[in-house]
C-alpha positions in Angstrom: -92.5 42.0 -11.6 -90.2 44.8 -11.4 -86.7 45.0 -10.7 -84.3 47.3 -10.4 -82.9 49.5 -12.9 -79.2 51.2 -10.8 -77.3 49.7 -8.4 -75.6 51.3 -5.6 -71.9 49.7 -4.7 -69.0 50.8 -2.9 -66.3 50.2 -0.5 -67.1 50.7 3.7 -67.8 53.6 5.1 -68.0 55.9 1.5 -71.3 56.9 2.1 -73.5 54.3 0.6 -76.3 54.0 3.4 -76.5 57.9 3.2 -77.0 57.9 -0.2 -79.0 54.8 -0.1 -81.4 56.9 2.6 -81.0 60.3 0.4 -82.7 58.2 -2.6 -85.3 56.5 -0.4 -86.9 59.7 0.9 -87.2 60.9 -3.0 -91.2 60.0 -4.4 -89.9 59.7 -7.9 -87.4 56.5 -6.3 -88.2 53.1 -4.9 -85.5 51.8 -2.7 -86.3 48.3 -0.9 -86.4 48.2 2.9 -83.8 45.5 2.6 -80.6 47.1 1.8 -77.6 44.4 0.3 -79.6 41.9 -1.0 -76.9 40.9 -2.7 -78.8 39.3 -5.5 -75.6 39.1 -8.1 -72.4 38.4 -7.4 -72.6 34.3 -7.2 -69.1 34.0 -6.9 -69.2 35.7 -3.5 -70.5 33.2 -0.7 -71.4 32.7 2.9 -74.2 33.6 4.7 -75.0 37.3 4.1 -75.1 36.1 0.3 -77.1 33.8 0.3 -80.3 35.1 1.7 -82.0 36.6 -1.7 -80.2 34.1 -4.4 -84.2 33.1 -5.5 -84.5 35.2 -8.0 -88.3 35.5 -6.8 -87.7 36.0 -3.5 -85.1 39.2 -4.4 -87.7 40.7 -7.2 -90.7 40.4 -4.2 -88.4 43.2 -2.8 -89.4 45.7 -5.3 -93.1 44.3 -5.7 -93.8 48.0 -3.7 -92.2 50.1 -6.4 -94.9 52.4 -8.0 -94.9 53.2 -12.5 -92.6 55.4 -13.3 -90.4 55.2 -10.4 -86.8 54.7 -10.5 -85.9 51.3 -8.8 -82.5 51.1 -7.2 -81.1 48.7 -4.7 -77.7 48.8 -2.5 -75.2 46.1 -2.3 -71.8 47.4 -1.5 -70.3 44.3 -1.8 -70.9 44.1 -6.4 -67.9 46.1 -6.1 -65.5 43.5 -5.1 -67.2 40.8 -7.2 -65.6 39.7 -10.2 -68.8 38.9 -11.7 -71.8 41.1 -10.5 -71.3 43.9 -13.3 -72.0 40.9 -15.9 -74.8 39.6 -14.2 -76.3 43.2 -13.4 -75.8 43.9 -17.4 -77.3 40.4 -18.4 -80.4 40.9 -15.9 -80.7 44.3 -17.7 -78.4 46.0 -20.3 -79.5 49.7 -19.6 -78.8 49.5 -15.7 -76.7 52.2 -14.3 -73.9 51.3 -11.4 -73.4 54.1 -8.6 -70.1 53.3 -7.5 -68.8 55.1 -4.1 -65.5 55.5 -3.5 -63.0 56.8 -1.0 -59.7 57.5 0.0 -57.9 53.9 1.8 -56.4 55.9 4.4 -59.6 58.1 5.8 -61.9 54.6 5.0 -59.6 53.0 7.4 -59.9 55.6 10.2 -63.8 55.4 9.8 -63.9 51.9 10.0 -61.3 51.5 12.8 -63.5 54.0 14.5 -66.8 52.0 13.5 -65.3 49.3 15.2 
């Protein structure tokens, strides 16, 4: 089964769903319809995490993803675990980590905004 081989993370509102959307349109990636999965990260908990912790239920995302594709997947919240990068790196070594960031201050007015 395949599984994913970068990760996209980041804090709100720093532009991961537009990348996340940018990569999805490109033939050469496969990004799952279900963005967060939150696969890794088993230190954070509660409902939203909990949903693809089978480890055969979160590869049957990627079950779509065509040879010689990239295969990425989005969970924003692998930034703020303290365990996700291990996990990613133990589930494979080569993966590359996105990581979008932006400045507190304008994040804030975005989300307040959001909101």
């Amino acid at each position: 089964m395949p599984g994913p081989n970068f990760f996209i993370v980041g804090a709100p509102k720093c532009g991961t769903t537009a990348l996340y959307e940018y990569l999805n349109a490109h033939p050469d990636i496969f990004m799952p319809i279900q963005k967060e999965p939150h696969f890794f990260g088993t230190d954070l908990t509660g409902g939203r995490f909990d949903l693809y912790r089978d480890e055969a239920r979160y590869l049957s995302l990627f079950n779509e993803a065509r040879d010689g594709q990239a295969i990425g997947e989005g969970s924003v919240w692998y930034l703020y675990s303290k365990l996700a990068a291990h996990e990613i790196h133990a589930f494979d070594p080569n993966a590359r980590i996105i990581i979008m960031l932006r400045d507190p201050v304008q994040m804030l007015y975005s989300l307040y905004r959001q909101f």
